[in-house]
N, C-alpha and C positions, 0 to 999 in steps of 0.2 A: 639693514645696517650699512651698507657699502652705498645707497642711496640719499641714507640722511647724512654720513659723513661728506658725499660732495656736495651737496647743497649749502653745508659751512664753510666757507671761505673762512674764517678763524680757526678752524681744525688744526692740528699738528702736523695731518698725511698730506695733506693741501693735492687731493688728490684731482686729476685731470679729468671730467668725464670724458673727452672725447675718445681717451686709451683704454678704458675698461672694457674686457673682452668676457667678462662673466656673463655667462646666456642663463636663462629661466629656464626650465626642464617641467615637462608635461605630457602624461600617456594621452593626449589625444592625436589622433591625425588632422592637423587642421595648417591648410599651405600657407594663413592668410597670416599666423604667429611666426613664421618664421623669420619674416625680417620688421620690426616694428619699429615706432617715437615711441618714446617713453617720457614724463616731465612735463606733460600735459598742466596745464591750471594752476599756471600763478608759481608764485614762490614757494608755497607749500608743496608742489608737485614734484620741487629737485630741478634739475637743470633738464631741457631739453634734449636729446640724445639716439642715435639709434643704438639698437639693441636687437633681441631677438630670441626663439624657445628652439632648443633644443629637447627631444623626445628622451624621457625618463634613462630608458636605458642607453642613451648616448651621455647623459651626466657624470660627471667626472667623480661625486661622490661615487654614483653606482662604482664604477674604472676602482677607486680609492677604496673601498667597501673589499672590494673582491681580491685585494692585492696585498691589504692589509696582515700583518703576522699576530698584532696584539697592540692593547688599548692605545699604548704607549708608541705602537708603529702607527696608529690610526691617527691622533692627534697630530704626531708629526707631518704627515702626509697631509692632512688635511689644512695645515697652518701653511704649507710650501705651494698652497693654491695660488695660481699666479691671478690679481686681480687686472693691476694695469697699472701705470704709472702715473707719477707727479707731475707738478707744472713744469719742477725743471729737470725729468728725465731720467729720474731713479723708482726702479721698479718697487711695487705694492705688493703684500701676496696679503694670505687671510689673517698671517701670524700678526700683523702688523693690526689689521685691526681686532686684534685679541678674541679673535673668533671660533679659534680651532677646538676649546673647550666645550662651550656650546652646541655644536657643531658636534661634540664626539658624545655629548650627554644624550643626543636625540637617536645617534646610533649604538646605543648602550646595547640595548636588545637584537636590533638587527644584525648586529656582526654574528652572532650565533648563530653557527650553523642548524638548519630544519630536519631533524631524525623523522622521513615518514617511510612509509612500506609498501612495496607493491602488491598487487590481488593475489600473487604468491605467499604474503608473507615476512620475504626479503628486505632486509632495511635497504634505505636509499637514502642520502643527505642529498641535502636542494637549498642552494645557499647562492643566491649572484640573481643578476638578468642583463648584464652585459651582452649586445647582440654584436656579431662577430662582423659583419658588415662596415659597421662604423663605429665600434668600438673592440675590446681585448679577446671578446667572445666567448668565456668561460667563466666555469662556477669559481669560486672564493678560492684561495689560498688555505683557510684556516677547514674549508670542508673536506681536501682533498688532500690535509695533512692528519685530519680527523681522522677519515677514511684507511690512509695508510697506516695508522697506529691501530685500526680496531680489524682488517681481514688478511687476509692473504694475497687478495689480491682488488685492486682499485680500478674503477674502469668510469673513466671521466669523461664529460662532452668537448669539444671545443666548434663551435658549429659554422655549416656553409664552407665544407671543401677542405683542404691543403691551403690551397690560396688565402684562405683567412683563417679558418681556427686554425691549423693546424700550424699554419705560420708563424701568428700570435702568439699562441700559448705557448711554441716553445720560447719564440725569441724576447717576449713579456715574462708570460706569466711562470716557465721554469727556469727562467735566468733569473729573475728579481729572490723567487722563493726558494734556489738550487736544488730544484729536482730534476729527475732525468726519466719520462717513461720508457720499458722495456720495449713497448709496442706499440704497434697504432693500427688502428681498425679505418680502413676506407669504406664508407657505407655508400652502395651504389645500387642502384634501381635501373631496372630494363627500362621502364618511361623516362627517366631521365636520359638517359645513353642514345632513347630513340629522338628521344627532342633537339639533343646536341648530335644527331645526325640528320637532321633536319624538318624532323617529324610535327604538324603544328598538335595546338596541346586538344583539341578536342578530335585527333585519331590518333591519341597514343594509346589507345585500348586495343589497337589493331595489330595484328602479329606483324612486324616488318625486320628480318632480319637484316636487310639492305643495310635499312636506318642504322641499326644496333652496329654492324662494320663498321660504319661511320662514325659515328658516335662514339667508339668505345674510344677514341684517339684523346678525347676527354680525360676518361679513367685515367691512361698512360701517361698523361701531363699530371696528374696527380700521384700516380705512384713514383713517378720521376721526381720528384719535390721532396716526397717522404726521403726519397734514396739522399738529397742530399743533404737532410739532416741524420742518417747514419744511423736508422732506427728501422729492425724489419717491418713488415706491414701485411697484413692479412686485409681480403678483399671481403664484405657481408654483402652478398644480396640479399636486400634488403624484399622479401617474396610479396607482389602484389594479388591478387585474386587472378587479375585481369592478366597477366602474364603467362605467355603461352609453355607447354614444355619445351618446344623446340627451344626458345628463345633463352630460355632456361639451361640449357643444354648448352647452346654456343655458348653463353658469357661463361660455363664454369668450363670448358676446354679451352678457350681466350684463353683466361687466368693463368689456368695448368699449364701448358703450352710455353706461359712465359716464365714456368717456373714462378708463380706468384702462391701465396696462401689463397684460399679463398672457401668460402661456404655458403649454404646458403641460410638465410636467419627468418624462421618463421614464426617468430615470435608473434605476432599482432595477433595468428589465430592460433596458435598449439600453445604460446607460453613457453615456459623456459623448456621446454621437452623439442620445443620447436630450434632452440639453439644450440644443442648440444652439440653439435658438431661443430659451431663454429665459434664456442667456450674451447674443446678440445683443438684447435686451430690457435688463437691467440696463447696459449697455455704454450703450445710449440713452440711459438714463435718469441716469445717472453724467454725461454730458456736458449733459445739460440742466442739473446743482444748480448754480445760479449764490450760495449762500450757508450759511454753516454751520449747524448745528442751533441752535434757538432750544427752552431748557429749560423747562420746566413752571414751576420755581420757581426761586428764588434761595437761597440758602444763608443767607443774612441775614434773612431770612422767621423766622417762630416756629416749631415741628414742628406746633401744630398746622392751622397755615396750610397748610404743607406739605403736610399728608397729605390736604388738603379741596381746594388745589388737583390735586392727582393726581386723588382722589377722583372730583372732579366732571368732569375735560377727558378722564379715562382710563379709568374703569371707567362714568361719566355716570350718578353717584351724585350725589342733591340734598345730603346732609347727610353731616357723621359725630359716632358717638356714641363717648363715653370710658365708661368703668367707672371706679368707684370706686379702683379698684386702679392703673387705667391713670394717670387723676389725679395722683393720688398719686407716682408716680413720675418720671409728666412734671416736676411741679415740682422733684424732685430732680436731675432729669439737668439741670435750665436752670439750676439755681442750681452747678452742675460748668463750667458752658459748652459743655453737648452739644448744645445749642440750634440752634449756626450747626453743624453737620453735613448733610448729607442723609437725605432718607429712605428705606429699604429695607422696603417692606410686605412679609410676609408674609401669603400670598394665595392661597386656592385656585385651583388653572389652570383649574376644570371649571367657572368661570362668571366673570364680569365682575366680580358682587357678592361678597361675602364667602360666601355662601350656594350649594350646588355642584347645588343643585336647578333654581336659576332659570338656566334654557338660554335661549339668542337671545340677543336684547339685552335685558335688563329695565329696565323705569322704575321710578322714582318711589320709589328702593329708600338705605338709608342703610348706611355700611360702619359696621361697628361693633368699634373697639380695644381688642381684651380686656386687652392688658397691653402692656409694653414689655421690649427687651432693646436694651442698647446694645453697637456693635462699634467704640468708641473709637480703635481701634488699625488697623482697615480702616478706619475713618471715618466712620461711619453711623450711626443711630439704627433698629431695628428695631422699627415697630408691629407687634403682629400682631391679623390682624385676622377675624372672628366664629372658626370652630371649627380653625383651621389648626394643624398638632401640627409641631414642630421635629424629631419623635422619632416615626417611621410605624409603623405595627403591622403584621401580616401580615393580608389578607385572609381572607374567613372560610373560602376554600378555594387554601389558597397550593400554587406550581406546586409546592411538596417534594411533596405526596400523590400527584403523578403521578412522579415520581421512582423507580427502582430498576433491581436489579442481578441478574442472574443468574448461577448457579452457574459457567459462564464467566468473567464477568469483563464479560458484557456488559451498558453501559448504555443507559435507555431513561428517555425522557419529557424531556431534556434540548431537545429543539430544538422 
């Protein structure tokens, strides 16, 4: 639609290609889609243009999908998609090309939340795929009001740390929705702790409690985060096979020590028998929150205030740097009124900083915003910030090479 109206030059939008900022969205990993010409062959093709794909769950519907309250918040959202602008400098969104209808008839089904149940029996709603990385990070609005209306108590994801889900969802996804969690679970693992203590990843089978010293200063940048949204916080070790007892033993005295909740969650092999200590642990700690979450920033802030307060209470970065390109576009989106939105960094999970080398906690480090995308229609401004790609490539030895089939019919290398 937004393709054949620019190729009319008689249209009413007399729309610009060279401002259209709406990306393709595709679950493959392929490096070679992410910046592409599009308007290839002739007249029929649409205008010449670059453009470029965005991975499924970086897609703005997905963002719009998950944030949405009902049909009527959906369309709306969806119409407030910012496209791009005209010849002479008045912004487009979706409403404009009468789209947002369409657009909510194809998400009739999918807004519904998915009632499915675990090998217990227990219900579970599964509703979003927003990845927290570089996008809001969590499931749906409409499953996790579901959820509150049908138990006692609701125990949601928001994934990849403090630094992103946990950031996110409050300063997204429970400002937009007004809710407030009683508690919040840090899920932490002995191989992670040992890796951000320096550990590489094929000996973290190895007992090293050195590592684990070191490494826990991670954890503590994280329960430091939760503390300043104003929310208690219980620690899960998360119990691996390969995990020693000692090792096992130091993180829950750490924890204790600092006066922290913590337990350990054996669920992968006991099942829910495996977590009950650490169900009785958030139970505690839910009846201790005497007050709701307190936000990083205000909406009414500037973006780049925004993203320097994050910056510094969340990832406990001194500064941040724009790029030329960043600049530049910032001034565009404030003179729109993208301004009062929130902010959604895009952000590698494998460190604090922008930078996925610097393991632990690093100091004295600056995030650096290479560019901006805005998700007008979810609601958000997206910095992204040093090398983070919207669009993943495959690693240099991806699992298809172990993949195959024999003259049978049988497969192998899948599990």
């Amino acid at each position: 639609m937004i393709d054949n109206d620019i190729q009319n030059k008689d249209s009413k939008l007399h729309i610009d290609p060279r401002t259209v900022l709406w990306k393709r969205v595709m679950d493959m990993n392929d490096r070679s889609l992410r910046n592409i010409i599009t308007g290839l062959g002739g007249k029929t093709g649409g205008f010449l243009r670059e453009t470029g794909f965005n991975i499924t769950a970086a897609s703005e519907v997905m963002a719009i999908l998950c944030l949405a309250e009902d049909f009527e918040d959906l369309k709306t959202r969806l119409g407030n998609i910012y496209i791009g602008d005209t010849f002479d400098g008045k912004p487009v969104f979706a409403r404009d090309l009468h789209a947002e209808g369409a657009m909510a008839v194809l998400l009739k089904d999918a807004i519904k939340p998915n009632l499915a149940q675990t090998l217990e029996g227990n219900p579970a709603i599964i509703h979003g795929g927003p990845f927290a990385n570089i996008a809001q990070g969590t499931n749906s609005v409409l499953a996790t009001k579901m959820a509150l209306s049908l138990a006692d108590y609701t125990v949601t994801e928001a994934g990849f740390g403090a630094d992103l889900g946990a950031e996110k969802f409050f300063n997204i996804k429970c400002r937009s929705a007004k809710i407030s969690p009683q508690a919040v679970v840090i899920v932490a693992t002995v191989r992670a702790l040992k890796y951000h203590g320096g550990v590489s990843l094929k000996n973290l089978e190895e007992e090293n409690i050195k590592a684990l010293e070191e490494g826990v200063q991670n954890l503590d940048k994280h329960l430091d985060t939760i503390e300043h949204f104003g929310i208690p916080a219980v620690v899960a070790i998360n119990h691996f096979s390969t995990d020693t007892e000692a090792e096992i033993n130091w993180l829950l005295d750490y924890c204790k020590q600092k006066g922290v909740r913590v337990a350990v969650s054996d669920g992968w092999a006991k099942g829910s028998e495996g977590t009950e200590e650490l169900a009785q642990e958030v139970v505690a700690a839910v009846e201790s929150c005497k007050q709701n979450f307190k936000p990083i920033y205000e909406v009414s802030e500037s973006i780049e205030d925004k993203i320097l307060k994050v910056s510094k209470a969340v990832y406990g970065a001194q500064q941040i740097e724009l790029s030329k390109r960043a600049k530049s576009q910032l001034k565009r989106f404030t003179q729109l009124g993208f301004d009062q939105l929130p902010v959604c960094i895009a952000k590698t999970q494998k460190s604090l900083s922008d930078d996925d080398t610097l393991i632990g906690r690093p100091k004295d480090f600056s995030i650096h915003i290479r560019e901006f995308e805005v998700a007008s229609g979810a609601g958000f401004i997206i910095p992204i910030a040093g090398n983070m790609l919207r669009m993943p490539g495959l690693p240099s030895n991806p699992a298809a090479n172990g993949i195959d089939i024999d003259q049978n019919g049988e497969i192998s290398g899948l599990s």
